[in-house]
N, C-alpha and C positions, 0 to 999 in steps of 0.2 A: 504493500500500500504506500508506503515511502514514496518507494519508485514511481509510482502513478502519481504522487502528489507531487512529486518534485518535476518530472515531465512537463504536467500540468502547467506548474509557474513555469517553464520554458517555456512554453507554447504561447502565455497569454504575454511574457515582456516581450517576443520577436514580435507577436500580432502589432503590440502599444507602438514598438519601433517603425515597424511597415506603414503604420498608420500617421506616424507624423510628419510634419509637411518637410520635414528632411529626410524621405524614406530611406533605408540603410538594408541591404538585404543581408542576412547573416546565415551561416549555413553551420545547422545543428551537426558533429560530429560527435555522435553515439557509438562509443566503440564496442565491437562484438562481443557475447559474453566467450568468456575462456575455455575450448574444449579440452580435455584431455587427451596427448596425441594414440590415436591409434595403437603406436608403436608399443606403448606401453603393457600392451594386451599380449604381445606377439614372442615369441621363444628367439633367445638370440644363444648362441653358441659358445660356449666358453671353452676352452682349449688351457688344462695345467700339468705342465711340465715338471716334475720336479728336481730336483740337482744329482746329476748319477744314477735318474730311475728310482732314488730311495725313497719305500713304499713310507705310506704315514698309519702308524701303530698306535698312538698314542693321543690322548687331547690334555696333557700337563703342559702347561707353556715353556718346560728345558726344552720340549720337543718338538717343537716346530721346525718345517723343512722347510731348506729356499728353494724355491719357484719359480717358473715364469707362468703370465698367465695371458691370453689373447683371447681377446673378446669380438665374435664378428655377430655383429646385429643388422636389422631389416634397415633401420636410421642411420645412416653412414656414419653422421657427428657420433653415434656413440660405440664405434670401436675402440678398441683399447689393446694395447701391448703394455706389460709390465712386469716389475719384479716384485717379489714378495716372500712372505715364509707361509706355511700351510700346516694347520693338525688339525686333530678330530676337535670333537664338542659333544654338549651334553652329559644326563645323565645317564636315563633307562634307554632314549636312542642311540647313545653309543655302545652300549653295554648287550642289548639285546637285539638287537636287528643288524641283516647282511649288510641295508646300504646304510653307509656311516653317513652324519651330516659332518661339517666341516667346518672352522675358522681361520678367513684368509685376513693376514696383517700385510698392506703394501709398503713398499719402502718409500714411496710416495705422497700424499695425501692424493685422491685422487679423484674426479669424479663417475662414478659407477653407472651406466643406463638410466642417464635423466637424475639420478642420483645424486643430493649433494658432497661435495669434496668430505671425504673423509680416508681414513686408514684402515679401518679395521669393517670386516664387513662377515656375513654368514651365510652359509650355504644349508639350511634347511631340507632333509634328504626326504623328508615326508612320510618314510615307507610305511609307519603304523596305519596312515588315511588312505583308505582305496580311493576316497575324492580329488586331494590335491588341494582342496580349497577353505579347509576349515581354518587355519592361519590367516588367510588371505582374505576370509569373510570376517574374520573376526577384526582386522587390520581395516578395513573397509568402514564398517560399523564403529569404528571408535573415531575415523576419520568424519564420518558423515554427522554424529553427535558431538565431535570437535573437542575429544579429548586430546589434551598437547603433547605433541612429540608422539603421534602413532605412525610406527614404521610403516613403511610402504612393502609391495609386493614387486616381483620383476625375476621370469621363468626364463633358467636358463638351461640347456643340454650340456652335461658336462665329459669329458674326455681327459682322463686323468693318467699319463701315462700312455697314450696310444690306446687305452680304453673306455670306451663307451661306459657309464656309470649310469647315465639315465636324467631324468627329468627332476632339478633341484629348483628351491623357491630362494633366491637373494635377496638378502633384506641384510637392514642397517643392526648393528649392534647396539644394543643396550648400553647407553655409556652418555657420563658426561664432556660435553664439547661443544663447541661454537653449531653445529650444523647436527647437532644430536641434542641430547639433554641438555639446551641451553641453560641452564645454573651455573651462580658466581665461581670461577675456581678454589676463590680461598674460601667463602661462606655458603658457597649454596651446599646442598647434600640430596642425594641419591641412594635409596636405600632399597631392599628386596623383605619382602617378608617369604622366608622360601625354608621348607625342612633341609632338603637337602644341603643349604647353602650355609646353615645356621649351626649353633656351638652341640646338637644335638648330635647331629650324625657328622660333623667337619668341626668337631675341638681343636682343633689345632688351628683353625683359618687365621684366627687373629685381627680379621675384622668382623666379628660377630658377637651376638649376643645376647640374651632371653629379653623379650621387651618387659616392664616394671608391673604393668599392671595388667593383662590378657597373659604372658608369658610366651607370646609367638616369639618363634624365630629368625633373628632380624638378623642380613651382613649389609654389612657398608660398602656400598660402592662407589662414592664418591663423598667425601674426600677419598683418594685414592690413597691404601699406605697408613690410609690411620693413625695416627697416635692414641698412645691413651688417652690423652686429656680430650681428643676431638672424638676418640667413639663415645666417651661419657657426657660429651656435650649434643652428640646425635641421640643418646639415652635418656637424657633426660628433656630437652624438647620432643621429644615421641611421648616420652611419657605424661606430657601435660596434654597432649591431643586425648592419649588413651583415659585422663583419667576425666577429661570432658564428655568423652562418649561415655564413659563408664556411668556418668552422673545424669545423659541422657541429655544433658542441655543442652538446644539447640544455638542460643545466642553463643554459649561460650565457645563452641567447638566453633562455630560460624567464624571467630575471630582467630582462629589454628587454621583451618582446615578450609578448601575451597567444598563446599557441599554439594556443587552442581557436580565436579567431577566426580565423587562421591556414588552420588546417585547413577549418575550414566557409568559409570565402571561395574557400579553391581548388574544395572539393568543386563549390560553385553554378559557377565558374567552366568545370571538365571536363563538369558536367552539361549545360549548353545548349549546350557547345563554342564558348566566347567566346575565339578565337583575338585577340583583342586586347588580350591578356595579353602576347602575342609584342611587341610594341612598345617598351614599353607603353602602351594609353592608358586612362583614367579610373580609374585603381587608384588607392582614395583610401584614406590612411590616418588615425590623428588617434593624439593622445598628452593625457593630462590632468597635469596640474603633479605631478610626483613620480610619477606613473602609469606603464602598460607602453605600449607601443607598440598599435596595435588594428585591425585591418582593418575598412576600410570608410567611407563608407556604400556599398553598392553600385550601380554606376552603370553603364548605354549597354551595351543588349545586342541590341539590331537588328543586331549585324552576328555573334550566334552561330548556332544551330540549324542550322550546315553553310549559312550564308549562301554564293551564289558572287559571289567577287571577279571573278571574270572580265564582270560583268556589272552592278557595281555603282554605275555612273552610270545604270542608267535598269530594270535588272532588280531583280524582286523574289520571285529564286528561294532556295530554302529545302528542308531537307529530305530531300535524296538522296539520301544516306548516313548512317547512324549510326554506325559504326565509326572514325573519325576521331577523333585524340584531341591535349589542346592538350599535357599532361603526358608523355602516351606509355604504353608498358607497363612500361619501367624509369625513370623520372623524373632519379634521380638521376644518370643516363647519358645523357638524353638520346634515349633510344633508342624511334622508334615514334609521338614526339609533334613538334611547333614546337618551333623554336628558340630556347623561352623564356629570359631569362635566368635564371643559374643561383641568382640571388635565390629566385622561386620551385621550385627543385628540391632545391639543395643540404644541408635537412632531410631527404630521405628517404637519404641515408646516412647516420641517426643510427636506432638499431634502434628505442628506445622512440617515436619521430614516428612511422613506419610502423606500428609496432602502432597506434600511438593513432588514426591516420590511418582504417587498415580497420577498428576498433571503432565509429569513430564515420558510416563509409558503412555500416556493417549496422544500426547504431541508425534511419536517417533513410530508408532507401533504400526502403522499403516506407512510407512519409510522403510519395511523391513525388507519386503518383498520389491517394493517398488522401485528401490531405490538401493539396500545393501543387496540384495540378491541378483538386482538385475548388472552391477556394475561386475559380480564375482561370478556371470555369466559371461563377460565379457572375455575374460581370462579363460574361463573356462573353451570356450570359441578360438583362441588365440593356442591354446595349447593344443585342442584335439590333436593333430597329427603327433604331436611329443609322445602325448600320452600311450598311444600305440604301442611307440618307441618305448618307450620305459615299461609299459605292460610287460613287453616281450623280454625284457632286460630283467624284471623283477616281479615274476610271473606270482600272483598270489589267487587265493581261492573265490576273490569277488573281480566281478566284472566293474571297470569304471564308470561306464556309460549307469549304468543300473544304480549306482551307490550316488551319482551327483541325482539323478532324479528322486533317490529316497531322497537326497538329504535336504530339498527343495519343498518336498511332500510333509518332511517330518517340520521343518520351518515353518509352514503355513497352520499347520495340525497346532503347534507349540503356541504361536504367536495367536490364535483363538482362545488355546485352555490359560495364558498366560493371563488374557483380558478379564478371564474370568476370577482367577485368582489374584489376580492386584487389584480388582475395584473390590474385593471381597477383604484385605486385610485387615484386621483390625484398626482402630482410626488413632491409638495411642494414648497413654494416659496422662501424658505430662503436657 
């Protein structure tokens, strides 16, 4: 409506101007809205060589290999020839699946397929999703709700050695930096609430460690290196966030914490049901020097859309249910969803969260299909012939064609019983 209004006064000062006895003819330049180029859809080929052939075994960073790496895409501007080092990554995708994903550090800063200049970048191997597309939906989706710093998507065919490896997703690393987590070097902070990452099962990391009041497991990722005095200084601002929510208050947290992203981080999170909120793990957060607290970027959603655990070293089922929820139908109780911790629940006994909570799934909810799904269609389009390619490369028991139609099916099925259960939550008691 803006836009109509402001048009509008265009329209009537050029009329006032035409009409005075000094007529002035002026010529409105409206520039085109901005499309997305094509290109960004389409599979470019990446080609990595590494130094003597020597295979990569490990994802500990003594272990990185140097590289070359050549990039031939459909956009000319974005080939690439460079040098770099190359290991693995991850946790349970390195550890349990044939294709490994990967972490390429360039010796360069560099810019990647449309991609802002950076060093360090990730090859995402996908193999647990017979779609391809649950990272990239879920990247999408935080994009379109405009939570800050959501990594982008960009499908590449990789050849690692003279071999064909198959159909990878490159996307930006998690990290603080000018053209990533933009936060202050010396004062901003970048944290993860992640089991894996945290003093439970990595005692030794030495940037980690039990948050004060919920007890999740927190490492630091920015300040990089950590000192003592600076992780107890990230320990104890978290711990006035936590003990804001703990108290339910929505003013107080309101002055910690940005709430909108908040609410849209859990929204994406109940949407594809990324039960790995329950843990927690890859919940990233980040703070800017005198700033609120801000969910995000978001990350690692191969194990939502009703993934089964029961089968999760070697299956790649998906799909069965839609009715399963990580929140529940009363949040703030606990009731009907995971045993999340009550970090993320303990807002919806404050009454104005819930309202703001259901105002903003009826703003987005009808954007799901129309607008997150149809753009991760896009991609989808762009890669079919890869996908072939990698089928045959990384033969598993589900057909691709078949699993992106469930998981469209299961999306629209979701996003109905979801309508149901957010206007139904309880309305808070505080």
């Amino acid at each position: 409506m803006k836009i109509v209004r402001l048009l509008g006064i265009i329209f009537l000062s050029l009329l006032q101007i035409n009409c005075s006895d000094n007529s002035v003819t002026v010529e409105l330049d409206i520039p085109e809205p901005e499309v997305p180029s094509s290109s960004i859809y389409q599979v470019a080929q990446l080609t990595i060589t590494t130094e003597n052939g020597a295979p990569i075994v490990s994802k500990d960073k003594k272990d990185y290999v140097n590289c070359t790496l050549t990039i031939d895409s459909e956009k000319e501007e974005w080939d690439y020839t460079g040098t770099g080092r190359i290991r693995g990554r991850g946790n349970s995708t390195w550890l349990w699946y044939p294709k490994k994903p990967y972490r390429i550090k360039l010796d360069k800063k560099s810019e990647i397929l449309g991609l802002a200049t950076e060093k360090d970048w990730v090859l995402l191997a996908n193999y647990r999703d017979p779609t391809q597309m649950m990272n990239t939906f879920a990247f999408i989706a935080g994009e379109k709700f405009g939570l800050p710093y959501t990594n982008h998507s960009r499908y590449v065919e990789v050849t690692l050695n003279g071999e064909y490896i198959g159909l990878y997703q490159l996307t930006e690393q998690v990290e603080q930096g000018s053209s990533r987590v933009a936060v202050d070097d010396e004062q901003g902070m970048l944290i993860s609430l992640d089991a894996d990452d945290g003093p439970g099962l990595n005692p030794d990391g030495g940037d980690n460690f039990w948050s004060t009041v919920y007890r999740m497991p927190v490492c630091v990722k920015h300040p990089e290196d950590a000192t003592t005095a600076q992780l107890k200084a990230v320990q104890d601002d978290f711990a006035r966030l936590e003990q804001s929510i703990r108290e339910s208050n929505y003013e107080a947290t309101a002055q910690l914490m940005n709430i909108t992203s908040f609410i849209d981080y859990m929204l994406v999170q109940e949407l594809v049901y990324n039960v790995e909120v329950d843990a927690p793990r890859s919940i990233y957060m980040h703070k800017e020097k005198n700033g609120l607290w801000t969910m995000g970027p978001l990350w690692d959603f191969d194990a939502g859309f009703d993934f089964d655990w029961g089968t999760m070293y070697t299956g790649h089922n998906y799909f069965a249910g839609y009715r399963e929820l990580v929140l529940g139908t009363d949040p703030a109780n606990h009731v009907g969803g995971y045993r999340v911790p009550s970090y993320f629940t303990d807002l919806f006994k404050s009454k104005r969260f819930v309202n703001e909570y259901k105002a903003r799934w009826q703003e987005i909810k009808d954007k799901v299909m129309a607008e997150f799904w149809e753009e991760t269609n896009m991609f989808v389009e762009g890669c079919s012939e890869a996908m072939k390619r990698n089928a045959e490369r990384w033969p598993i028991d589900k057909d691709y064609q078949t699993e992106i139609a469930r998981m469209k099916q299961w999306l629209q099925q979701r996003i109905g019983y979801l309508d149901t259960v957010i206007k139904n939550y309880p309305s808070g008691t505080k």
